[in-house]
N, CA, C and O atoms as a Maestro MAE file, in Angstrom:
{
 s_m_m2io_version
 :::
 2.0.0
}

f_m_ct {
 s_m_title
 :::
 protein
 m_atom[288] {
  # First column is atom index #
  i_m_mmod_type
  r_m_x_coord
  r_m_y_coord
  r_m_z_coord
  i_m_residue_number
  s_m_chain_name
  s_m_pdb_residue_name
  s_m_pdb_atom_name
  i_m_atomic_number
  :::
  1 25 33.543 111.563 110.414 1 A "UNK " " N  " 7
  2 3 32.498 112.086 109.577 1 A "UNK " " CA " 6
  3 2 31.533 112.876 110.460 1 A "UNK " " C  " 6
  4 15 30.984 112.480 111.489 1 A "UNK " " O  " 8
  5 25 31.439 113.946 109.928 2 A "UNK " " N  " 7
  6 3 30.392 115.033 110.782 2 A "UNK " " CA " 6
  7 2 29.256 114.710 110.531 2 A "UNK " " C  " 6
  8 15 28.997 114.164 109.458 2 A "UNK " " O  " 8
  9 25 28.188 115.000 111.575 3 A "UNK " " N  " 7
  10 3 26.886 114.877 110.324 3 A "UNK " " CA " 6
  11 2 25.797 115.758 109.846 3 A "UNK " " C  " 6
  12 15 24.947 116.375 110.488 3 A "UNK " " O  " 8
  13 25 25.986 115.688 108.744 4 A "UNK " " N  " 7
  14 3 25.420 116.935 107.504 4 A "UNK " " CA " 6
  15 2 24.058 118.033 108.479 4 A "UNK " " C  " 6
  16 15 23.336 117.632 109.391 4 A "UNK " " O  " 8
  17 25 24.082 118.826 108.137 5 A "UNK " " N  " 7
  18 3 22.713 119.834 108.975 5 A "UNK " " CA " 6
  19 2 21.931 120.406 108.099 5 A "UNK " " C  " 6
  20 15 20.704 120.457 108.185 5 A "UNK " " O  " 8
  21 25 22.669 120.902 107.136 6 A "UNK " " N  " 7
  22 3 22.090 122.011 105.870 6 A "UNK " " CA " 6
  23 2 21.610 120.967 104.799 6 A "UNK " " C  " 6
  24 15 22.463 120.142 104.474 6 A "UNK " " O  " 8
  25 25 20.399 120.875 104.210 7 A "UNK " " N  " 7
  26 3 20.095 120.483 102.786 7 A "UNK " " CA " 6
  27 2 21.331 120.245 102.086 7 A "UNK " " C  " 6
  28 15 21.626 119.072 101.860 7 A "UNK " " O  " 8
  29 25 22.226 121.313 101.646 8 A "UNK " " N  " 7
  30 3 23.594 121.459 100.616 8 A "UNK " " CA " 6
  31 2 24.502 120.365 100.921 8 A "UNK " " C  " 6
  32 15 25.054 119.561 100.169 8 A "UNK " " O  " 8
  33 25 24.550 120.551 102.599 9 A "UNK " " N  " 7
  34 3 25.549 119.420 102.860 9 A "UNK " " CA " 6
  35 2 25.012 118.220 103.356 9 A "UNK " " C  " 6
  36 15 25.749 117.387 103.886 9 A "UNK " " O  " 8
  37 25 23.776 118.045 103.234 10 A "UNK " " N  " 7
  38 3 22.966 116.561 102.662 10 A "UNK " " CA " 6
  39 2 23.214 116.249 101.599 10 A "UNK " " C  " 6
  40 15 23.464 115.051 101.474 10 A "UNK " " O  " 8
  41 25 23.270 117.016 100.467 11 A "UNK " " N  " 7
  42 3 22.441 116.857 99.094 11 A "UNK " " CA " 6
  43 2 24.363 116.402 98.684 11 A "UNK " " C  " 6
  44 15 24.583 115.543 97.831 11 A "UNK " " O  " 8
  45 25 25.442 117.049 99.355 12 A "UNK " " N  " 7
  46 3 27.095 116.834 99.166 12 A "UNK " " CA " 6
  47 2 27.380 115.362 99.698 12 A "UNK " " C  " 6
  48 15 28.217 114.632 99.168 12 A "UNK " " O  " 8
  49 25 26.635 115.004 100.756 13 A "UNK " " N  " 7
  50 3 27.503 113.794 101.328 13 A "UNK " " CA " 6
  51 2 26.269 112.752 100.570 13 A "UNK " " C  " 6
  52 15 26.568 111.575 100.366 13 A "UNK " " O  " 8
  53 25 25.143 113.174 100.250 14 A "UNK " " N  " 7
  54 3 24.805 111.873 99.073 14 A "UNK " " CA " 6
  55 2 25.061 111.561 98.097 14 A "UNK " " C  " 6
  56 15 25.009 110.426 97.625 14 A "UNK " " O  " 8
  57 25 25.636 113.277 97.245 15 A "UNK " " N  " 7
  58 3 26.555 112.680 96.570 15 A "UNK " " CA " 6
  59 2 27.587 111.684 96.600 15 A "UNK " " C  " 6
  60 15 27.563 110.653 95.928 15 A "UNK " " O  " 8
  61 25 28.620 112.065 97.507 16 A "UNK " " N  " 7
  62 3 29.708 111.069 98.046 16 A "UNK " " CA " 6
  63 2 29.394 109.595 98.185 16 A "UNK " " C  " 6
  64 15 30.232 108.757 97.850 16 A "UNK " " O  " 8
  65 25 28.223 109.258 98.666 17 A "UNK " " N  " 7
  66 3 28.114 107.917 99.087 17 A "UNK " " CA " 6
  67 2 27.663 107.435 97.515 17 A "UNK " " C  " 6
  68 15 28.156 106.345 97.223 17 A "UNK " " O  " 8
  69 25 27.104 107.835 96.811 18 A "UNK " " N  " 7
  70 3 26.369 107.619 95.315 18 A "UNK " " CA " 6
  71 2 27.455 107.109 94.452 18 A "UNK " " C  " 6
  72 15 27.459 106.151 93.679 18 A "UNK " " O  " 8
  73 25 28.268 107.863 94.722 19 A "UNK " " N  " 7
  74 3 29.709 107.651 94.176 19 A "UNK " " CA " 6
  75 2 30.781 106.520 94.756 19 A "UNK " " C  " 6
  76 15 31.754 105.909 94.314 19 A "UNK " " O  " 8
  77 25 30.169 106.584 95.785 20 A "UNK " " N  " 7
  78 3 31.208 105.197 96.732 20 A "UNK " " CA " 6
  79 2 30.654 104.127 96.054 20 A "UNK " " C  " 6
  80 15 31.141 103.372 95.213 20 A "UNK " " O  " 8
  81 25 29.179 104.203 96.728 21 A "UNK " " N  " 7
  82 3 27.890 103.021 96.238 21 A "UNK " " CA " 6
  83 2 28.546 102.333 94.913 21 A "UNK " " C  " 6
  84 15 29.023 101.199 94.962 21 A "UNK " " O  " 8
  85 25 28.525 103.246 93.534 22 A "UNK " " N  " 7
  86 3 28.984 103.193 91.953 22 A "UNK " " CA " 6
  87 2 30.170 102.258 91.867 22 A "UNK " " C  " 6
  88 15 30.261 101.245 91.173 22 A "UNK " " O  " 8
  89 25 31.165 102.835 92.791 23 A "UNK " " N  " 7
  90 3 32.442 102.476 92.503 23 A "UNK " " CA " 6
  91 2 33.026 100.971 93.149 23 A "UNK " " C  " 6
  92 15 33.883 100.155 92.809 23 A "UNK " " O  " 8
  93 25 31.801 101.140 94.557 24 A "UNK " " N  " 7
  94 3 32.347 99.248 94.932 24 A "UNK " " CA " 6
  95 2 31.312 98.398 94.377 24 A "UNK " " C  " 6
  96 15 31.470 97.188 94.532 24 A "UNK " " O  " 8
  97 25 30.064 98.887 93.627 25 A "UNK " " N  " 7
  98 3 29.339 97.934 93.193 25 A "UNK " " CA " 6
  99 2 30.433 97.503 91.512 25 A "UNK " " C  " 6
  100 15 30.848 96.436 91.060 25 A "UNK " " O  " 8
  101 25 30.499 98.376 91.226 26 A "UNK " " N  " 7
  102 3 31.718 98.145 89.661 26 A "UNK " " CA " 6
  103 2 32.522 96.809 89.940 26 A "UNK " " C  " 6
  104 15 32.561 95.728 89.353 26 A "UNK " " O  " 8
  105 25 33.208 97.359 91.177 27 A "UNK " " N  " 7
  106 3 34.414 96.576 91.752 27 A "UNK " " CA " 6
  107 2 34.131 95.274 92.585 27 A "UNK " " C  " 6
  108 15 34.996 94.505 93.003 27 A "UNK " " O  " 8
  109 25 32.773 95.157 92.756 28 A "UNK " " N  " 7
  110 3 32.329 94.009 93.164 28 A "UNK " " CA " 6
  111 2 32.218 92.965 91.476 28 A "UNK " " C  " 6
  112 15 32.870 92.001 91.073 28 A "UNK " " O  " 8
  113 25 31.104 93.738 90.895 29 A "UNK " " N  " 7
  114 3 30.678 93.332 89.630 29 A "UNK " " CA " 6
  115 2 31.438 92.564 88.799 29 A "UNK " " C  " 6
  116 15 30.986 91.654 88.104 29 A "UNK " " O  " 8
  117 25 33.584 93.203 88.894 30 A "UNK " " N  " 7
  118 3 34.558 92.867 87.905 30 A "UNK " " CA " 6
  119 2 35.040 91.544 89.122 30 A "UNK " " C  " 6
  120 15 35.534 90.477 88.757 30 A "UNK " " O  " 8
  121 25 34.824 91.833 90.285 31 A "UNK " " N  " 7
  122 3 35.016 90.552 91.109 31 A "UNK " " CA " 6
  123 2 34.368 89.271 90.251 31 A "UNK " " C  " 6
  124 15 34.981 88.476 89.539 31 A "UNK " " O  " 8
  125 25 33.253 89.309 90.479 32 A "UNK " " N  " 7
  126 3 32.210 88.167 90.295 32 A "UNK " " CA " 6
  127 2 32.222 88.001 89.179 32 A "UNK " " C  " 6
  128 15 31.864 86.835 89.010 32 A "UNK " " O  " 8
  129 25 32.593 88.861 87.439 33 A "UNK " " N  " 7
  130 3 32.837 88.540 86.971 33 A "UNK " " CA " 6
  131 2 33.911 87.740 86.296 33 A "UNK " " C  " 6
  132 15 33.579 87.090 85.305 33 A "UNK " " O  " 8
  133 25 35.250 87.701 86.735 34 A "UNK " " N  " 7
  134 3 36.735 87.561 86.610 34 A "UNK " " CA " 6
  135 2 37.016 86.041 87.621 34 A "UNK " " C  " 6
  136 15 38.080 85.422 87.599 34 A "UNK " " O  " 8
  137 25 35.739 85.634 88.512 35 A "UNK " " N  " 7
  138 3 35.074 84.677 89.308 35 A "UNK " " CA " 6
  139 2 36.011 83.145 88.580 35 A "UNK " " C  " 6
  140 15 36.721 82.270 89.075 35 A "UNK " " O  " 8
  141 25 35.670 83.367 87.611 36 A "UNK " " N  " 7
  142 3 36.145 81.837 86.168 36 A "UNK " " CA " 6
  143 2 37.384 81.815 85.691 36 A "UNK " " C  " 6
  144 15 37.727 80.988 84.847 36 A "UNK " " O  " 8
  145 25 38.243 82.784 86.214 37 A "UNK " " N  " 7
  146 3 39.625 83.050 85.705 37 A "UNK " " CA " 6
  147 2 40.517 83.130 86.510 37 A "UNK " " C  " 6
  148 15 41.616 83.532 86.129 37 A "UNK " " O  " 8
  149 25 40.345 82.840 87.598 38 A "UNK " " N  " 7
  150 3 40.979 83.403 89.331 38 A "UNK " " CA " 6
  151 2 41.493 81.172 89.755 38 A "UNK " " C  " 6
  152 15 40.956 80.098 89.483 38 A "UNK " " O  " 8
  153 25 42.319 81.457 90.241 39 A "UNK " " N  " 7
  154 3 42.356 80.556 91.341 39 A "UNK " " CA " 6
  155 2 41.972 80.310 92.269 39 A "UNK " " C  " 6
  156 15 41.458 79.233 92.569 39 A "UNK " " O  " 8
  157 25 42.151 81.411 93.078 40 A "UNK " " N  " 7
  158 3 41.872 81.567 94.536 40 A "UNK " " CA " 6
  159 2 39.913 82.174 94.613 40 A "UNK " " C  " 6
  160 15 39.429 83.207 95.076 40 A "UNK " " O  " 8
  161 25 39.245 80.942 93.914 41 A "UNK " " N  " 7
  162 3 37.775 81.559 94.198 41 A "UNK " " CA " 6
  163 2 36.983 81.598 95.009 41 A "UNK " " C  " 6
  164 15 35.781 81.726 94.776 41 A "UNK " " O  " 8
  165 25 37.581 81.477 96.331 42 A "UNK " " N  " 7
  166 3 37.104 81.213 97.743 42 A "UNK " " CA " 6
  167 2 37.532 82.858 97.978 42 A "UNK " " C  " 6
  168 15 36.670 83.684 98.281 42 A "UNK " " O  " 8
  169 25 38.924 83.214 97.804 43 A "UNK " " N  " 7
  170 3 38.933 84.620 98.456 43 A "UNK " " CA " 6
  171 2 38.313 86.127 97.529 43 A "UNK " " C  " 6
  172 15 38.051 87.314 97.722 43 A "UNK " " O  " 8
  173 25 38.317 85.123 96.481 44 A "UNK " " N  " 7
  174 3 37.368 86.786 95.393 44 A "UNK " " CA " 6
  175 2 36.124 86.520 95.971 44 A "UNK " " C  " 6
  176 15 35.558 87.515 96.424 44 A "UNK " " O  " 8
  177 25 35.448 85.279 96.098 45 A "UNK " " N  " 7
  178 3 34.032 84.875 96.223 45 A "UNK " " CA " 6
  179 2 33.930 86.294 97.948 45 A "UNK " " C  " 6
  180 15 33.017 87.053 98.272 45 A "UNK " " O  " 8
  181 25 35.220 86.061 98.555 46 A "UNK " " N  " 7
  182 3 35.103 86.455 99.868 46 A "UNK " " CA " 6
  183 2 35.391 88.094 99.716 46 A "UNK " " C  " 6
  184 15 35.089 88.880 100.614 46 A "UNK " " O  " 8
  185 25 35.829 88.381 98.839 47 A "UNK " " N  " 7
  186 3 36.221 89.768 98.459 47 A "UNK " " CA " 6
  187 2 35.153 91.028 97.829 47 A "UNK " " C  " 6
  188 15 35.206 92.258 97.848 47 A "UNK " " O  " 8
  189 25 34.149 89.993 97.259 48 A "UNK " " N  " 7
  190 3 32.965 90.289 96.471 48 A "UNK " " CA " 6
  191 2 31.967 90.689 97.347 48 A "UNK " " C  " 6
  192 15 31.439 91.800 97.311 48 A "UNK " " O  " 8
  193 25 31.592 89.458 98.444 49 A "UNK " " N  " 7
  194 3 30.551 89.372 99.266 49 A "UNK " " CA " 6
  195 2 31.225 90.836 100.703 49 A "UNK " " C  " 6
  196 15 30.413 91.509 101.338 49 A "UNK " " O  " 8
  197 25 32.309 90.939 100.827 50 A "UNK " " N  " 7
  198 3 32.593 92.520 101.524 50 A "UNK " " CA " 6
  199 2 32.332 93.484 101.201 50 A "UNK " " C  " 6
  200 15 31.922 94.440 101.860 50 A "UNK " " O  " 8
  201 25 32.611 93.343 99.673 51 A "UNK " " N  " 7
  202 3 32.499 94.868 98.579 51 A "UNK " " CA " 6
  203 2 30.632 95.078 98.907 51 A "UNK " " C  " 6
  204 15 30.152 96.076 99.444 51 A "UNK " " O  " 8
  205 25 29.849 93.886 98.432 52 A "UNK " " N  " 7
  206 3 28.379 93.575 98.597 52 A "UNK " " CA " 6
  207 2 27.813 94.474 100.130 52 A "UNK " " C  " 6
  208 15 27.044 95.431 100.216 52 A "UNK " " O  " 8
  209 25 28.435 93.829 101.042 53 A "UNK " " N  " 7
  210 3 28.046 94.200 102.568 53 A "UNK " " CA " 6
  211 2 28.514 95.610 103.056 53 A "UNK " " C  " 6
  212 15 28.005 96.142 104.043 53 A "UNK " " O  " 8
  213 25 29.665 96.282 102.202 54 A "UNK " " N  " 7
  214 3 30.147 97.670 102.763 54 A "UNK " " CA " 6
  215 2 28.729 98.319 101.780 54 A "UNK " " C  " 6
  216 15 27.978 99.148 102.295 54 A "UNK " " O  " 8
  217 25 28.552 97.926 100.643 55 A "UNK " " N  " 7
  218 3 27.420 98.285 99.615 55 A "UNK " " CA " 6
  219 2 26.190 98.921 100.638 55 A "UNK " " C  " 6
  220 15 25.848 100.075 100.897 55 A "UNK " " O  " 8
  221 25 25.646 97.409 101.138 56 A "UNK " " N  " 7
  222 3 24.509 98.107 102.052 56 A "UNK " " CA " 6
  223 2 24.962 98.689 103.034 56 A "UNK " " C  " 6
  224 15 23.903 98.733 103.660 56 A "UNK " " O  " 8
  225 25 25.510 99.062 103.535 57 A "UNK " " N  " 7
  226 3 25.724 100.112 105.103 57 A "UNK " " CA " 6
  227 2 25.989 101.290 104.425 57 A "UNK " " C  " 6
  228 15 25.576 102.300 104.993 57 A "UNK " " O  " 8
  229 25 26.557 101.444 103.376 58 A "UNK " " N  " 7
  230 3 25.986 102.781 102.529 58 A "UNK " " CA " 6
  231 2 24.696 102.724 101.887 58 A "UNK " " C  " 6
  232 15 24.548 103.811 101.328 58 A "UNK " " O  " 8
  233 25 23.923 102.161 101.738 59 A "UNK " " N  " 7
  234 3 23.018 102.032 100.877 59 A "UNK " " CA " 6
  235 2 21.873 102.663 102.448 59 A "UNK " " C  " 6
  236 15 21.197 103.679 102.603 59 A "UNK " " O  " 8
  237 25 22.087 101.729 103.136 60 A "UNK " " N  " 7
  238 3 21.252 102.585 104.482 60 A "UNK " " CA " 6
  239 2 21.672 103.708 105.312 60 A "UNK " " C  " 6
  240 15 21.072 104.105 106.311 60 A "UNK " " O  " 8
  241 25 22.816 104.222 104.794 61 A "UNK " " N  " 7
  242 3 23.087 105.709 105.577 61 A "UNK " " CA " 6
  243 2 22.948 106.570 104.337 61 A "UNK " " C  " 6
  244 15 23.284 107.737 104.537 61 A "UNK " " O  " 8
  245 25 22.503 106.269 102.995 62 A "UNK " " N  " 7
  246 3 22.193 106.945 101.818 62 A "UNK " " CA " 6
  247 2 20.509 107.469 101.939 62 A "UNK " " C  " 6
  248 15 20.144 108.622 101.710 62 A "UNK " " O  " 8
  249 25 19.708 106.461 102.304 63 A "UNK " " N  " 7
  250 3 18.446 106.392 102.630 63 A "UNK " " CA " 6
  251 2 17.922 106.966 103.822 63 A "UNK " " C  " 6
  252 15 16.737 107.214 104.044 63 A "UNK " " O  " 8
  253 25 18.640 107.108 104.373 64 A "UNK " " N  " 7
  254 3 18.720 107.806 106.160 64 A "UNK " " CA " 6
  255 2 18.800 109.429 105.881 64 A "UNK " " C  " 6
  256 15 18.092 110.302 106.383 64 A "UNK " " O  " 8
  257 25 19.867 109.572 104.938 65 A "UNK " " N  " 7
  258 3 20.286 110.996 104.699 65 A "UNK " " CA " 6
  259 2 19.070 111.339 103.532 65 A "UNK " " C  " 6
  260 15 18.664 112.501 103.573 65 A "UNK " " O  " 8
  261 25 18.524 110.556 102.623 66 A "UNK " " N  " 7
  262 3 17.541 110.999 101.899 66 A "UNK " " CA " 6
  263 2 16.292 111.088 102.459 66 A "UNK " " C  " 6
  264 15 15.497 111.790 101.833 66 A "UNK " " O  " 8
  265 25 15.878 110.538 103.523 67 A "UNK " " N  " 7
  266 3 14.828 110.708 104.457 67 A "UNK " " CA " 6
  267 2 14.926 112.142 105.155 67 A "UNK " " C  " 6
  268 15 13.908 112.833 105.198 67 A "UNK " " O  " 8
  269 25 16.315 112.684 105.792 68 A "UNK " " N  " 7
  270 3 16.525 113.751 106.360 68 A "UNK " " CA " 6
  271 2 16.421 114.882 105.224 68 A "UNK " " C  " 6
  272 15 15.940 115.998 105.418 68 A "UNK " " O  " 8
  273 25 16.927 114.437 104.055 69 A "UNK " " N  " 7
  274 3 16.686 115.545 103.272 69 A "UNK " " CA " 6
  275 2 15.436 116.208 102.566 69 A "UNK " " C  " 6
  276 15 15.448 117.190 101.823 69 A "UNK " " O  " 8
  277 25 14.002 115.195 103.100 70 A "UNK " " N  " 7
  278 3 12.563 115.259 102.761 70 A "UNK " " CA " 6
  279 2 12.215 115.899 103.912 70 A "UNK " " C  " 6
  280 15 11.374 116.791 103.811 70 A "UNK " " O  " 8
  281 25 12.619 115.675 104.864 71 A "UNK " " N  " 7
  282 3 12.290 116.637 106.512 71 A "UNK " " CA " 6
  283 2 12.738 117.720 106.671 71 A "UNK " " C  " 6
  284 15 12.304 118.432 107.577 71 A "UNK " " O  " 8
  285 25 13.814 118.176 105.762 72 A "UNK " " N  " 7
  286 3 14.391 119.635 105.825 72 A "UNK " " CA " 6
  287 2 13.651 120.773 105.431 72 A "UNK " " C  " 6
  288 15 14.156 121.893 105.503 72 A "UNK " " O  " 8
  :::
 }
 m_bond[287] {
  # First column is bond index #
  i_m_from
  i_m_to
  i_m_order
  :::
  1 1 2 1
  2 2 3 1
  3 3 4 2
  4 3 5 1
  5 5 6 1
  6 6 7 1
  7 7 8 2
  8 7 9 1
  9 9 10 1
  10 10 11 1
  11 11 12 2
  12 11 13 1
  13 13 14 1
  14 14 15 1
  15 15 16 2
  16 15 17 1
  17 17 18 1
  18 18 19 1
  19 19 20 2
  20 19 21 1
  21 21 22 1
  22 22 23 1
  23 23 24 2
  24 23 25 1
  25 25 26 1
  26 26 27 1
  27 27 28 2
  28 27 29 1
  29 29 30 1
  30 30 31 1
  31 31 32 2
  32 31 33 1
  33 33 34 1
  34 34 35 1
  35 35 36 2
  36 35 37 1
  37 37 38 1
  38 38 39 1
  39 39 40 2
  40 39 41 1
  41 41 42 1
  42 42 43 1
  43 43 44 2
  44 43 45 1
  45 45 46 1
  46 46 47 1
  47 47 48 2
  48 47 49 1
  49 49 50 1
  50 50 51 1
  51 51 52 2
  52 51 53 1
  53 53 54 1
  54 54 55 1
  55 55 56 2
  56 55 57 1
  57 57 58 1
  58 58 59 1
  59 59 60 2
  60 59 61 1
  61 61 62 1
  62 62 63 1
  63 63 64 2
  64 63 65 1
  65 65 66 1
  66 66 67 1
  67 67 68 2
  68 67 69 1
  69 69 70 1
  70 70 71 1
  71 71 72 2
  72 71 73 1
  73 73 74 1
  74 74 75 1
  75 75 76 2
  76 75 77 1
  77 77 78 1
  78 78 79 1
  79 79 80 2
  80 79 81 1
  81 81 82 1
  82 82 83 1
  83 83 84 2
  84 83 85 1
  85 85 86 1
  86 86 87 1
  87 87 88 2
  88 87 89 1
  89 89 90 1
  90 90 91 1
  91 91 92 2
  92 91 93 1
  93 93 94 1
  94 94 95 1
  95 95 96 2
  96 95 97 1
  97 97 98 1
  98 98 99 1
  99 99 100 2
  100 99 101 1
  101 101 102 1
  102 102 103 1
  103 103 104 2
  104 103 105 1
  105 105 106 1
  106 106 107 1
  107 107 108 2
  108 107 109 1
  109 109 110 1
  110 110 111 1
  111 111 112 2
  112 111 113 1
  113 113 114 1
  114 114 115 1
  115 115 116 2
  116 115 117 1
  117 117 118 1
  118 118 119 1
  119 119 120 2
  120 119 121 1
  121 121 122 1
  122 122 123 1
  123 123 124 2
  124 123 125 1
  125 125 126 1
  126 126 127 1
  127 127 128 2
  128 127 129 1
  129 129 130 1
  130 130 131 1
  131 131 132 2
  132 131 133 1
  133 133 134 1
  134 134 135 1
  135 135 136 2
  136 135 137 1
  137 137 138 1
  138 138 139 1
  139 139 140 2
  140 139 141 1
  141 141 142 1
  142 142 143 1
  143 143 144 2
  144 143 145 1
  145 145 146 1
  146 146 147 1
  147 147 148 2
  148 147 149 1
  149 149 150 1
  150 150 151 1
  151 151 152 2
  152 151 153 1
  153 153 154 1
  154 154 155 1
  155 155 156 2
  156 155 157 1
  157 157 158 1
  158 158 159 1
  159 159 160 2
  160 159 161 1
  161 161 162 1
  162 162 163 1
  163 163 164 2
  164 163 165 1
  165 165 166 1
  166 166 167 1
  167 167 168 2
  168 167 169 1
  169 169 170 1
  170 170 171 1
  171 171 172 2
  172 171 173 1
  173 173 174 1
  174 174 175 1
  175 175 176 2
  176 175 177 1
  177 177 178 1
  178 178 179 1
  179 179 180 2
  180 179 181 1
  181 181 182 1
  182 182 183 1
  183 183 184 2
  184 183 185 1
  185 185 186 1
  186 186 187 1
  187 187 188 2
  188 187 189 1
  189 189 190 1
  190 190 191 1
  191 191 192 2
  192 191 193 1
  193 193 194 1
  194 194 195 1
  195 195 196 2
  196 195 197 1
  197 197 198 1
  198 198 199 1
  199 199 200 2
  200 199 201 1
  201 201 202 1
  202 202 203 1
  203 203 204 2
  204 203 205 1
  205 205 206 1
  206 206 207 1
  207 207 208 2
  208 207 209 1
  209 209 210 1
  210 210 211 1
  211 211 212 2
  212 211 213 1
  213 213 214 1
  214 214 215 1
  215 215 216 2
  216 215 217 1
  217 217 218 1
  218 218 219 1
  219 219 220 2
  220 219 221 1
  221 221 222 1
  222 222 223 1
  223 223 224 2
  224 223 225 1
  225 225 226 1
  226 226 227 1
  227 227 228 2
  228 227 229 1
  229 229 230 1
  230 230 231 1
  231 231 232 2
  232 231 233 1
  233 233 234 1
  234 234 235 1
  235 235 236 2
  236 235 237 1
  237 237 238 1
  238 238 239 1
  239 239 240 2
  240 239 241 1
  241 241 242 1
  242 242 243 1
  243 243 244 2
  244 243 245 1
  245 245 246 1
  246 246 247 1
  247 247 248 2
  248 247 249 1
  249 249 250 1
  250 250 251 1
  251 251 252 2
  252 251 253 1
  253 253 254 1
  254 254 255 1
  255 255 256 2
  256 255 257 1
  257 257 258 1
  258 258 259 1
  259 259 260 2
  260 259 261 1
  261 261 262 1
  262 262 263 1
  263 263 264 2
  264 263 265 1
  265 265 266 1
  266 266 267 1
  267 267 268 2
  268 267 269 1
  269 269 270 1
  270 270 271 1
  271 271 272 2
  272 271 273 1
  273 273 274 1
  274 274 275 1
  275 275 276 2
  276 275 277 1
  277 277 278 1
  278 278 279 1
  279 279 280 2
  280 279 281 1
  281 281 282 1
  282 282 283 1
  283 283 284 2
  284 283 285 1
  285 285 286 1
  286 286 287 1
  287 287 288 2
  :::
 }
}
């Protein structure tokens, strides 16, 4: 991953992460919900809480890049 210089390709790779963010919080969400129907609820419980933790390390390189994009 390069890292963004121009506003455009700030304003492109926050898109991207917005969209990551969306899609593993969903996929966390159907985790934790589906929680009561699973057997194995030690490894969704463990599957959930990854989806959760990749969540924030985008959530703080989302905020990093929206900080850079107020300084531009």
């Amino acid at each position: 991953m390069t890292t963004p210089n121009t506003p455009e390709e700030i304003r492109n790779e926050l898109s991207e992460l917005e969209a990551q963010i969306a899609e593993l919080q969903n996929h966390a969400d159907d985790l934790r919900r589906d929680l009561a129907e699973t057997s194995d609820k030690s490894a969704t419980i463990e599957a959930a809480e990854q989806q959760e933790a990749l969540i924030s390390q985008l959530d703080v390189r989302r905020r990093g890049l929206m900080e850079r994009l107020e300084n531009v």
